[in-house]
C-alpha positions in Angstrom: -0.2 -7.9 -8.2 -4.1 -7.7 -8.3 -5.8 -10.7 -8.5 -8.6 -11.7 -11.2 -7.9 -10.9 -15.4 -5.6 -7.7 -15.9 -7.4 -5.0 -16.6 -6.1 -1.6 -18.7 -7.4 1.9 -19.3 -6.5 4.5 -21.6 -7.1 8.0 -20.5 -6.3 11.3 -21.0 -3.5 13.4 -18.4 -6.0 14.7 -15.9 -8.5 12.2 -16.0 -10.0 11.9 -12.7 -9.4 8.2 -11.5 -11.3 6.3 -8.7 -8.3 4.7 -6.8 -7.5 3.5 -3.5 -5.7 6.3 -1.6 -3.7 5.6 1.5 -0.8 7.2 3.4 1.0 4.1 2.8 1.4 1.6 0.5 4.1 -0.2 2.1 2.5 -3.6 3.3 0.1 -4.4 0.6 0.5 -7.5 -1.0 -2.7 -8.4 -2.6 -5.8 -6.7 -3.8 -9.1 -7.8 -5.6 -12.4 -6.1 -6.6 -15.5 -7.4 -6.1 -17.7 -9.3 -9.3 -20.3 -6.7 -8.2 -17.2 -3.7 -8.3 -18.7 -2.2 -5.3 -15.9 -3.3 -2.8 -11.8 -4.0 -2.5 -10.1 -6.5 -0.4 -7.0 -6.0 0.1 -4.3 -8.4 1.5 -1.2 -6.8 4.0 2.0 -8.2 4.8 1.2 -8.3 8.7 -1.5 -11.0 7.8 -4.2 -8.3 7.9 -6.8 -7.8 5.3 -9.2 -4.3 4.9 -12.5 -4.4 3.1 -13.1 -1.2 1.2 -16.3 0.1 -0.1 -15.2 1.6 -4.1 -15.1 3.8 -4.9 -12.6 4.6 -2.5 -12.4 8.8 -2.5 -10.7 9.6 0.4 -7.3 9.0 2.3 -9.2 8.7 5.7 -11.6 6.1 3.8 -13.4 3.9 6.8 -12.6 0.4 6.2 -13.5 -3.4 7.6 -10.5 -5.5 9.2 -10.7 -9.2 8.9 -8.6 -10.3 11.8 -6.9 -13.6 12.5 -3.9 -14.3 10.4 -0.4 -14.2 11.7 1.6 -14.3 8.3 1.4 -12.5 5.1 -1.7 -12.7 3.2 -0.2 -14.3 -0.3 -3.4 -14.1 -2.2 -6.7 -12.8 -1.8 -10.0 -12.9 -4.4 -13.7 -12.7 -3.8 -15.9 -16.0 -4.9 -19.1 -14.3 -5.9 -20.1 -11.5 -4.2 -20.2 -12.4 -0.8 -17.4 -14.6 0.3 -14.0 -13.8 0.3 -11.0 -16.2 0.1 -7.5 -15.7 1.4 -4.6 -17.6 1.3 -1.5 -17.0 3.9 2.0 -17.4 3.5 2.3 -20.2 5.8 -0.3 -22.1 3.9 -3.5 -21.8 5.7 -6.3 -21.0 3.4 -8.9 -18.6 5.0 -12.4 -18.1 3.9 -14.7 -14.8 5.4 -18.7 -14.8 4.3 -19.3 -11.1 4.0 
């Protein structure tokens, strides 16, 4: 599920998308894009959560850990452009100013 208003696109086969590549998506339970579109957050089962410059190009992409949760992130969303908000399966809310 991504957080914020659903978004579609219409493209032709081949149409070279700017997605976030990984290895593995098992684990990710949340993402969101920045107002700005300039960054991802993206929420993890194992109460992790990885800020991601966009676009995102490579599978070895650097990204930013935001530490501290010890349950599932359950939803995460950026308020503005520089605070992000997260909220954890055992009901803690978290907020991170970027």
């Amino acid at each position: 599920m991504i957080a914020g208003s659903p978004k579609t696109s219409q493209c032709q086969i081949g149409y070279n998308l700017h997605t976030l590549r990984t290895r593995d998506f098992s684990g990710i339970t949340m993402i969101s894009r920045s107002p700005s579109k300039n960054r991802l957050v993206v929420g993890r089962d194992n109460g992790s959560i990885r800020l991601y410059s966009c676009p995102v190009q490579s599978i070895t992409a650097g990204f930013h850990a935001l530490t501290g949760h010890t349950h599932a992130i359950s939803a995460v969303t950026f308020v503005g452009s520089d605070l992000i908000t997260a909220a954890v399966a055992d009901g803690s809310l978290f907020q991170w100013q970027l």
